[in-house]
N, C-alpha and C positions, 0 to 999 in steps of 0.2 A: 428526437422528439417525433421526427414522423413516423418512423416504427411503432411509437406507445400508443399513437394516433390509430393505425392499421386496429392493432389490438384490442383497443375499445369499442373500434366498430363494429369487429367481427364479433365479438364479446356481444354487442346491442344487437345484434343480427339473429345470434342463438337465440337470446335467451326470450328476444321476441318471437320467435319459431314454438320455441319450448312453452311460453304461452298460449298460443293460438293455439296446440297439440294438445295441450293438457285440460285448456277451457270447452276443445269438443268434448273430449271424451268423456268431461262431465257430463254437458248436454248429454252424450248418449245415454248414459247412466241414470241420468234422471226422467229420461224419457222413455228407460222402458218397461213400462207398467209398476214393476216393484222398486224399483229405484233404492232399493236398501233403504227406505225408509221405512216408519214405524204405520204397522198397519196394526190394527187393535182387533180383537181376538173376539169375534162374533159372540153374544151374549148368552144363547142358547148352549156354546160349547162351551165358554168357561163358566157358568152356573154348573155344568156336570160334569168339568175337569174339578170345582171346589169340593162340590159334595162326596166327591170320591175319596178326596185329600182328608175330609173330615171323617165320613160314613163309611169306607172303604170302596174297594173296587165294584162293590156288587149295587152301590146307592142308583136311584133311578130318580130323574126330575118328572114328577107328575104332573105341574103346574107352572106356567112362567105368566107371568102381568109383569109389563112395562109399569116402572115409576118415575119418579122425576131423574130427568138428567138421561147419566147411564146405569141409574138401581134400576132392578128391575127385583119383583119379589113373587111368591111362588110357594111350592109344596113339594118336597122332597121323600122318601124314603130310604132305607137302610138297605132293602132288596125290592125286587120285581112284586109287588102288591103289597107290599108293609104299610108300617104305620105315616101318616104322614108326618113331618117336621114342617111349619113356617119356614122362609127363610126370607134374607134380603139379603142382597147380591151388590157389592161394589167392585168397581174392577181389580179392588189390592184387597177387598176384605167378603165374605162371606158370614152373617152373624143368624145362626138359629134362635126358633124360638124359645127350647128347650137347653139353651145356654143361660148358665147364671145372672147374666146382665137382661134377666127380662124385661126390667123397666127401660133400657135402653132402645131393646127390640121391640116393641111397643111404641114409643115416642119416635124411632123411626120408622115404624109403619106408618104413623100417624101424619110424619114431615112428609116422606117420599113417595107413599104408596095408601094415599087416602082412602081409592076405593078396591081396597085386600081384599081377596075374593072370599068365600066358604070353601073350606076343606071339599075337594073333590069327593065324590058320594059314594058311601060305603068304607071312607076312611074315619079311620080313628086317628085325630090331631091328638099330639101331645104338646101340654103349653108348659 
């Protein structure tokens, strides 16, 4: 019995070690700046990481207006001086104005982006 005794203790002795070892090295990790946590992806970059996705590599954001939350809505084009597009910007979804679901795009201008600005000057909006 006093052997199995030894055993347990030295057993509680690691794996208290292995504790104390393991809950720095979180603290450090999480205290250093990026902590591998989720940092979310500035709004100006992903409005024209979207438009690319949609309009190709050549699209350029003309316009950005803050909306409610994290929409933010704006004026896009296809190249460097085109035509503008509306758009509104969520962080999973981008919906133009010149997409099918106008009525949709419309009713969330209206929710999120009450005061949409006029088509930047000298563009020609397509709705």
């Amino acid at each position: 019995m006093a052997r199995r005794a030894i055993r347990t203790d030295r057993l509680i002795a690691v794996l208290g070690v292995a504790v104390i070892v393991l809950g720095g090295l979180a603290l450090w990790f999480v205290t250093q700046g990026s902590g591998g946590g989720f940092t979310e992806e500035p709004a100006s970059r992903r409005v024209l990481r979207q438009a690319r996705e949609q309009l190709g590599r050549t699209a350029e954001v003309q316009l950005i207006e803050p909306g409610r939350g994290r929409v933010v809505c704006g004026y896009i084009a296809a190249e460097r001086g085109g035509r503008a597009v509306g758009f509104i910007s969520r962080p999973n979804r981008m919906l133009l104005s010149q997409d099918p679901l106008n009525g949709e795009f419309r009713a969330m201008i209206a929710a999120d982006c009450p005061g949409f600005p006029e088509p930047p000057a000298g563009s020609v909006v397509v709705d």
